[in-house]
SERO-4910 file (N, C-alpha, C, O; in steps of 0.05 Angstrom, whole numbers):
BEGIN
 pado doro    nc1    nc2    nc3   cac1   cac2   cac3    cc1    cc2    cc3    oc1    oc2    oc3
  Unk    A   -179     99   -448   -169     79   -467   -187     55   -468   -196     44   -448
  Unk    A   -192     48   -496   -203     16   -503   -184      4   -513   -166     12   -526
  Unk    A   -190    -21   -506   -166    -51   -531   -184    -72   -530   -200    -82   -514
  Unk    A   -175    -79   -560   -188    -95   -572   -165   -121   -570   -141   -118   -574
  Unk    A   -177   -147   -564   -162   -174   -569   -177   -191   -592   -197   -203   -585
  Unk    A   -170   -194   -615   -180   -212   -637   -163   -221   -649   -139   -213   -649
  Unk    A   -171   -243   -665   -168   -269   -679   -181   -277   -695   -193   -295   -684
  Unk    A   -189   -276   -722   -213   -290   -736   -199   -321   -726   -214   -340   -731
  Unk    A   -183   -326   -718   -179   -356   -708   -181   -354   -683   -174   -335   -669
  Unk    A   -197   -384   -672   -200   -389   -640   -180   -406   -636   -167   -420   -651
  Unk    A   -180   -402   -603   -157   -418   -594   -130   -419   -588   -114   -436   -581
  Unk    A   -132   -385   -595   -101   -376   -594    -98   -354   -565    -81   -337   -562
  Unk    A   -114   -359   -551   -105   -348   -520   -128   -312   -514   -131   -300   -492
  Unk    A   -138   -306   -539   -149   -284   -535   -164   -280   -507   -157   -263   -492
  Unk    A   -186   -297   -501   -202   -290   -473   -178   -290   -450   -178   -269   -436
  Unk    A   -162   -306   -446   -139   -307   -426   -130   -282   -419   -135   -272   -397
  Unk    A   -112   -266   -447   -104   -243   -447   -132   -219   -447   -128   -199   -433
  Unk    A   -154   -220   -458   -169   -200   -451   -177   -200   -424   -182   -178   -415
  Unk    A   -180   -225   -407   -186   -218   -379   -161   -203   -360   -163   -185   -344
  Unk    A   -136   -220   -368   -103   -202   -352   -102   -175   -353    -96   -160   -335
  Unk    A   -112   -166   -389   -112   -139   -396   -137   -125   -373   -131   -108   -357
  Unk    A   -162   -134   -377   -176   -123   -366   -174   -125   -335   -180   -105   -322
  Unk    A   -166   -144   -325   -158   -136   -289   -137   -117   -281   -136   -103   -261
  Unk    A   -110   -121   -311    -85    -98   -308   -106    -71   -302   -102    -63   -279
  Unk    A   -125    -57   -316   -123    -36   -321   -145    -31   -302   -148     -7   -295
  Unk    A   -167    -54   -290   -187    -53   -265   -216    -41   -295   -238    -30   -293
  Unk    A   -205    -47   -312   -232    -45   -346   -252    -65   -348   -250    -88   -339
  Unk    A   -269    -55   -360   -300    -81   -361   -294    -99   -386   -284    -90   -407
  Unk    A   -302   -126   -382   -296   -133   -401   -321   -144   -426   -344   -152   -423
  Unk    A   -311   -142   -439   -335   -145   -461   -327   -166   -483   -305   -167   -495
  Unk    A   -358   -188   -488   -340   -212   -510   -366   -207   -529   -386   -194   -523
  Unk    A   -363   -218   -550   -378   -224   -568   -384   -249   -569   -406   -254   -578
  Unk    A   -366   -271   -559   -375   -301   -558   -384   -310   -545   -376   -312   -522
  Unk    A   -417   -325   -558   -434   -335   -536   -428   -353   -524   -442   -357   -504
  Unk    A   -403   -377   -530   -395   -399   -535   -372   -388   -511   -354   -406   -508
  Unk    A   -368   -366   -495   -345   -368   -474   -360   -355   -457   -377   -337   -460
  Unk    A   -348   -372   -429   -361   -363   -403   -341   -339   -379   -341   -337   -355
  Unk    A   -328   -325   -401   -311   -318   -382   -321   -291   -368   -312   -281   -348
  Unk    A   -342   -282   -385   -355   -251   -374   -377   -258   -350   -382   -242   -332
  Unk    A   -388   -282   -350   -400   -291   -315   -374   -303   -290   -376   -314   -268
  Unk    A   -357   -297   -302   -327   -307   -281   -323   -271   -272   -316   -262   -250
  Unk    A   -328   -262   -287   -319   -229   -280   -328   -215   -248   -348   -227   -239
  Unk    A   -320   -200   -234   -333   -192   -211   -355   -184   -223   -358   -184   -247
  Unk    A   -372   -176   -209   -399   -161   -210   -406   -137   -233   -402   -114   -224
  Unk    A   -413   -139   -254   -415   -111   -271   -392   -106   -288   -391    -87   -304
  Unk    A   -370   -125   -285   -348   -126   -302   -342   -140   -323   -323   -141   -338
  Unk    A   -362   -153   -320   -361   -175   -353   -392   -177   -366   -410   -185   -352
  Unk    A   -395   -170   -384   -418   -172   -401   -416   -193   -436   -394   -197   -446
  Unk    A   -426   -198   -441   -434   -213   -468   -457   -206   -488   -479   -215   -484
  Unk    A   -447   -184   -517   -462   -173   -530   -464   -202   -550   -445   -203   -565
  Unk    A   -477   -216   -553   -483   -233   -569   -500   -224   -602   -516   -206   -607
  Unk    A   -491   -238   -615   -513   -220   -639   -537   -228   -639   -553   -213   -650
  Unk    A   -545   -253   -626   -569   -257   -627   -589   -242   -606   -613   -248   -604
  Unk    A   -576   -222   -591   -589   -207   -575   -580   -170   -578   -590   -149   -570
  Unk    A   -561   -176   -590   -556   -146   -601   -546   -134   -625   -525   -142   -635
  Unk    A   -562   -110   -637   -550   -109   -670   -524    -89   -668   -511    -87   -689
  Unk    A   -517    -80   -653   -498    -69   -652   -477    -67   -627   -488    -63   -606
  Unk    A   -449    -69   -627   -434    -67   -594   -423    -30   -595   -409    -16   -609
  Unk    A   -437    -28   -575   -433     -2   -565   -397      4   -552   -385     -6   -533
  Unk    A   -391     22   -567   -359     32   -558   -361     52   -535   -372     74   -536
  Unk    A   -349     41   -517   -339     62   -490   -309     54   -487   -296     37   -497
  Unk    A   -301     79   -464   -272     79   -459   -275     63   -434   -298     58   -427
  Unk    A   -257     54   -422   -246     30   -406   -258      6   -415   -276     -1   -400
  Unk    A   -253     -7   -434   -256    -34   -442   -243    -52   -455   -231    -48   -476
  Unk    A   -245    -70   -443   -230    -89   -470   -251   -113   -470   -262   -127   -453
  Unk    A   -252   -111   -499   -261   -119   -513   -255   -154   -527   -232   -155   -537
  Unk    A   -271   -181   -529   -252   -194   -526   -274   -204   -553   -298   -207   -550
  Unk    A   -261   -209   -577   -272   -212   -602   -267   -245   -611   -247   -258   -617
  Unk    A   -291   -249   -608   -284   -296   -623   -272   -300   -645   -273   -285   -665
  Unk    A   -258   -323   -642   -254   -329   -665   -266   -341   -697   -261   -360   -711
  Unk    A   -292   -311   -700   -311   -315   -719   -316   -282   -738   -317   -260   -728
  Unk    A   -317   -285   -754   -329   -257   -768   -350   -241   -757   -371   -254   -753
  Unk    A   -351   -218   -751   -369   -207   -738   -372   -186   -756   -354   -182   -772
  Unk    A   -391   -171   -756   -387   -140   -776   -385   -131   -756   -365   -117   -756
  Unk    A   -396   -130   -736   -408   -105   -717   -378   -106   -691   -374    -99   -668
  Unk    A   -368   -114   -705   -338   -104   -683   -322    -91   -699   -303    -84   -686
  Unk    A   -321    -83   -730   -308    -62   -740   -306    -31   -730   -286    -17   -729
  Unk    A   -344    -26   -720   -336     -5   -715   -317      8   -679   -308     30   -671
  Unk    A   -318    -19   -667   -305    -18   -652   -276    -17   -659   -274      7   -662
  Unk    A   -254    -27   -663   -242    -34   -680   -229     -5   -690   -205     -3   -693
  Unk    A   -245     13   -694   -242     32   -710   -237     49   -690   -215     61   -693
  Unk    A   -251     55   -669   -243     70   -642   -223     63   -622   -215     79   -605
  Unk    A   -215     40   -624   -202     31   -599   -175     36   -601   -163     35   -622
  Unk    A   -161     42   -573   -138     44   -577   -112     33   -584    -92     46   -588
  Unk    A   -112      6   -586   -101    -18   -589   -117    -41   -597   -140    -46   -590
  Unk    A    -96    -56   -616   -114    -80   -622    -97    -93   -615    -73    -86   -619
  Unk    A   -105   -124   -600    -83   -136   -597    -89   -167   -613   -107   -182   -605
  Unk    A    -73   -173   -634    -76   -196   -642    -51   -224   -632    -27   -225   -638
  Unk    A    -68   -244   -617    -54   -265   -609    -56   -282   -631    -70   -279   -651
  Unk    A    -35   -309   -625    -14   -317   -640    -12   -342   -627    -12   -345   -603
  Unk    A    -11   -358   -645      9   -389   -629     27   -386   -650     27   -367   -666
  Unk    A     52   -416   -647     72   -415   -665     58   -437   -681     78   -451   -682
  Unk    A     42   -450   -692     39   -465   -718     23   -449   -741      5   -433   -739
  Unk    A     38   -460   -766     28   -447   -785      3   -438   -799      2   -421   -817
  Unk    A    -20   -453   -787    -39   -449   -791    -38   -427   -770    -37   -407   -784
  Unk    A    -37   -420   -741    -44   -391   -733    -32   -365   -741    -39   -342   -737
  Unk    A     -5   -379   -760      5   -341   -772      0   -352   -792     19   -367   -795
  Unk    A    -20   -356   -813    -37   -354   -826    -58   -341   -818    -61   -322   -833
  Unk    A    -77   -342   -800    -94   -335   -795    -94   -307   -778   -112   -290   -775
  Unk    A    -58   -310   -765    -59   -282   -756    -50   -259   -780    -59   -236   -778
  Unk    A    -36   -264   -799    -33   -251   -829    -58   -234   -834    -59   -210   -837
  Unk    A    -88   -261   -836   -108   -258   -850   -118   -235   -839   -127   -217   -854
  Unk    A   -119   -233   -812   -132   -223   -781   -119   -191   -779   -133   -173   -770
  Unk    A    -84   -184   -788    -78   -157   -795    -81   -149   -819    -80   -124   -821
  Unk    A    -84   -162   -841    -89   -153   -863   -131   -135   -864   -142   -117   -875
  Unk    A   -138   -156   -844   -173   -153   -835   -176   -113   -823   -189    -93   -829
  Unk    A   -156   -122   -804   -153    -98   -789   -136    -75   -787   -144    -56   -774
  Unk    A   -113    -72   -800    -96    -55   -821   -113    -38   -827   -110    -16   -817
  Unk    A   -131    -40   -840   -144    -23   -867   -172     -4   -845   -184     16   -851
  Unk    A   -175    -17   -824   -185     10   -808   -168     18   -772   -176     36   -757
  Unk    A   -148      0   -767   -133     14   -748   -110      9   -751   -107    -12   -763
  Unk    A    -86     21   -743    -59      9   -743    -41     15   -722    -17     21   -724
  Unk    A    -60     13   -694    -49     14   -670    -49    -18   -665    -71    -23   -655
  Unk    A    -29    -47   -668    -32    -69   -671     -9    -73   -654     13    -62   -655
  Unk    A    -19    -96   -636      0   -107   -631     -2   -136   -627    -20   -151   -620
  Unk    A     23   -138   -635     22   -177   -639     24   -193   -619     47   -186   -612
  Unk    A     16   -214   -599     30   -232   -582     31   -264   -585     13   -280   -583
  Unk    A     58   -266   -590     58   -291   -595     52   -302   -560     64   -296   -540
  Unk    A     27   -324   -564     25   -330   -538     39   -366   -532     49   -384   -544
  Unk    A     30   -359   -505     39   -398   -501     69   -405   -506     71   -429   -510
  Unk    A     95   -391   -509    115   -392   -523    130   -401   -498    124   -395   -475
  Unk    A    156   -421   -510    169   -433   -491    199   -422   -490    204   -408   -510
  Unk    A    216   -422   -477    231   -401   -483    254   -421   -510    269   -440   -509
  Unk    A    249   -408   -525    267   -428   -549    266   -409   -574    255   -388   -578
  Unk    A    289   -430   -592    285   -417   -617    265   -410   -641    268   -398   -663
  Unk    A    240   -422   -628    221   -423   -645    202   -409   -647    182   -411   -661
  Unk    A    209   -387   -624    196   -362   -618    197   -337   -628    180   -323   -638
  Unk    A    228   -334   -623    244   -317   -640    243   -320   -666    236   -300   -678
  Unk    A    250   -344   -684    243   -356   -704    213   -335   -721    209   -319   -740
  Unk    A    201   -346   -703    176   -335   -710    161   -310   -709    140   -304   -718
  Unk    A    178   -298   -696    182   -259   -691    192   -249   -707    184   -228   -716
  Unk    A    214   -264   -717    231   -247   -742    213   -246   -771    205   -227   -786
  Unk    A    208   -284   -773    179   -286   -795    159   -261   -794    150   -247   -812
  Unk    A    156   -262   -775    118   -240   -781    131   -209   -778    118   -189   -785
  Unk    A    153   -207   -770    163   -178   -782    172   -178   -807    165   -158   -819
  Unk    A    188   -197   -822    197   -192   -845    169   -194   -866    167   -182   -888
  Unk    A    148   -213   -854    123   -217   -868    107   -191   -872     93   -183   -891
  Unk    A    113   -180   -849     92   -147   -846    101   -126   -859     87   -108   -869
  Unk    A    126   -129   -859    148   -110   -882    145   -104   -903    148    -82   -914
  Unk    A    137   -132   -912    133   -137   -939    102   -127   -944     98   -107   -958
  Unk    A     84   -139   -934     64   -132   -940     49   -110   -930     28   -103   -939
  Unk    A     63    -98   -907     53    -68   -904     73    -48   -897     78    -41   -874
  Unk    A     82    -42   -910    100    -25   -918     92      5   -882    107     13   -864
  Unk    A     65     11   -889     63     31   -877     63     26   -841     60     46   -826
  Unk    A     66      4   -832     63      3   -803     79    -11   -781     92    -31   -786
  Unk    A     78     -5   -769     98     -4   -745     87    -21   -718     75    -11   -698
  Unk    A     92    -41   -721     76    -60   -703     96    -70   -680    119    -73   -687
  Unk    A     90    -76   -653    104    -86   -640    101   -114   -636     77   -120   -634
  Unk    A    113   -129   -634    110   -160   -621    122   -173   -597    147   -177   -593
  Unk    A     96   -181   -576    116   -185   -555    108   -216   -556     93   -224   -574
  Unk    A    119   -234   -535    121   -257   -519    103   -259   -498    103   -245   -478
  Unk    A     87   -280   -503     72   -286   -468     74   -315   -468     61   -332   -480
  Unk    A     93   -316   -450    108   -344   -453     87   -368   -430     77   -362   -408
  Unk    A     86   -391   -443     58   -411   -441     71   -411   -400     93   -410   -389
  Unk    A     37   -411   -393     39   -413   -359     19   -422   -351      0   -417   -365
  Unk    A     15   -435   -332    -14   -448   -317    -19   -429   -306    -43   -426   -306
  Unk    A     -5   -405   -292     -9   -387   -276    -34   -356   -287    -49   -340   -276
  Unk    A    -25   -362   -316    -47   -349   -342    -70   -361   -338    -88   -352   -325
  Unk    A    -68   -383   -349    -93   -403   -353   -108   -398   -332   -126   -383   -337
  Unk    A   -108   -406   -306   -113   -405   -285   -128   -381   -279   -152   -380   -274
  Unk    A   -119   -369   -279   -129   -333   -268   -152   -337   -297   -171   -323   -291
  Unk    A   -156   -346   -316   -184   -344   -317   -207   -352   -299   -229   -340   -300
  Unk    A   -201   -369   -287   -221   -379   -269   -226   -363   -238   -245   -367   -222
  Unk    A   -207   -345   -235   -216   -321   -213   -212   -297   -220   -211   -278   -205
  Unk    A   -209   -297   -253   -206   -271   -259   -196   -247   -245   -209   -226   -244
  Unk    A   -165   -251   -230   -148   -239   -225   -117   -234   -235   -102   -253   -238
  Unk    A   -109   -204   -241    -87   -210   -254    -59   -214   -239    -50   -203   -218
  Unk    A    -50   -230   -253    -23   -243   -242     -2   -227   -223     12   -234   -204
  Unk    A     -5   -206   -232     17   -187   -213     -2   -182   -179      9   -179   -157
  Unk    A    -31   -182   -186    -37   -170   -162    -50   -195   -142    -61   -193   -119
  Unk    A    -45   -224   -162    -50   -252   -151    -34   -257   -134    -41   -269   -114
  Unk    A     -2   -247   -136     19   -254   -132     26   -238   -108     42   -249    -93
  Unk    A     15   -209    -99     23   -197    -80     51   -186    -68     68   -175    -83
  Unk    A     53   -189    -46     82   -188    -44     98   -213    -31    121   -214    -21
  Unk    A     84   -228    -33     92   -263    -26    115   -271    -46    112   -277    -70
  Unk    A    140   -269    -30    164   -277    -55    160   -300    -74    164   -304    -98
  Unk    A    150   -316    -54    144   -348    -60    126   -342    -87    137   -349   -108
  Unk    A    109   -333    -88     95   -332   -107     93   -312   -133     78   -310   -152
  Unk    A    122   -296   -123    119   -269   -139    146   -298   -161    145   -300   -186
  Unk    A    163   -311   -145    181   -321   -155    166   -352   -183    179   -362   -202
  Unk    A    154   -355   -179    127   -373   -182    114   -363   -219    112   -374   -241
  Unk    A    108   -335   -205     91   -323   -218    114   -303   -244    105   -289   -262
  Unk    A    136   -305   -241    153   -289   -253    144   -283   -283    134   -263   -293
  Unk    A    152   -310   -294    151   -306   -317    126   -287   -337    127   -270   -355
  Unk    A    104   -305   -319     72   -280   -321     68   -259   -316     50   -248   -329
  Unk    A     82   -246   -296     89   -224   -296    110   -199   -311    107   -175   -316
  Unk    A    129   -215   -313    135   -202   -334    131   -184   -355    133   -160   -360
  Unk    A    121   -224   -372    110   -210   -394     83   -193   -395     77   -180   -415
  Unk    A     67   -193   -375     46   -171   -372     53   -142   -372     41   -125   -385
  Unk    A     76   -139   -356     91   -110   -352     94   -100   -382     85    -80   -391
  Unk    A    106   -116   -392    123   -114   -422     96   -113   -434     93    -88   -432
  Unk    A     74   -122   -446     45   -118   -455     33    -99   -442     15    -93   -459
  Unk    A     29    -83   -421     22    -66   -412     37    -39   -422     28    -17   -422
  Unk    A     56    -46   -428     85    -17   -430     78     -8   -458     82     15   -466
  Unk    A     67    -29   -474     69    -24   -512     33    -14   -512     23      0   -530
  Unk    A     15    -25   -486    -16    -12   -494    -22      6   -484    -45     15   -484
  Unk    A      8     22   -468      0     57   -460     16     66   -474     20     89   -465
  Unk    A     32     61   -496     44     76   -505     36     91   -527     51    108   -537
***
């Protein structure tokens, strides 16, 4: 299995979740943005950066995820096209489901293994709120697909594990203290993990 994390918008949590994804599954990670440092944070041989100014095309293999900027690329379609999941992140202001709209309507038309995460979310009504929106929105405008949307509710404990690029469940160990700490991130990883083997 490959997954893809994109956004034609930046800033909405994609590198965060492509590194969790990629430590969940022990996968290499791969970015297109020259502008993020998170593939020299990677252990040894696990993070790379196909930049376009150094490569005309990104090569598709299985165990990857793939972590796409928030910029137009051509050359991640055909990735895109192979992979087994796409995962498009989400904040709750209207300019990002705008842009996440723009971003499944982009990607619809060559995969429709999608899944949505609203990220950074606090536990409130404005979450839910906003789950019901982009299903009734997707309904309408794509009749043909069947998308899941989960929650990755806002944590320093996320943020963080970019910088040792470890994922949260196996940060946490079996230290109650920290598994108790670490709950909520864990969680929702389980629950995001459960919808990208399915």
């Amino acid at each position: 299995m490959s997954f893809v994390v994109y956004s034609i918008k930046g800033g909405v949590g994609k590198t965060t979740l492509s590194v969790q994804i990629s430590q969940m599954f022990d996968y290499t990670y791969v970015t297109n943005d020259s502008h993020s440092s998170a593939h020299n944070l990677m252990p040894e041989e696990k993070g790379f950066l196909v930049s376009s100014e150094e490569y005309d095309e990104i090569p598709f293999d299985e165990n990857i995820v793939y972590d796409f900027g928030g910029f137009k690329d051509t050359r991640i379609n055909n990735i895109i096209k192979q992979a087994n999941k796409i995962i498009i992140p989400t904040l709750t202001s209207i300019v990002d489901v705008q842009a996440t709209m723009a971003t499944l309507k982009d990607v619809a038309q060559i995969n429709k293994n999608i899944i949505i995460a609203i990220n950074r979310t606090k536990n409130n009504n404005k979450a839910i709120e906003l789950k019901e929106y982009l299903s009734d929105e997707i309904k309408k405008s794509f009749q043909d697909l069947d998308i899941s949307i989960v929650f990755v509710r806002e944590s320093s404990v996320l943020e963080d594990s970019l910088f040792d690029c470890e994922y949260v469940e196996t940060k946490a160990g079996t230290n109650r203290f920290k598994r108790h700490i670490y709950r909520n991130a864990i969680e929702d990883m389980i629950i995001l993990k459960k919808d990208l083997e399915k």
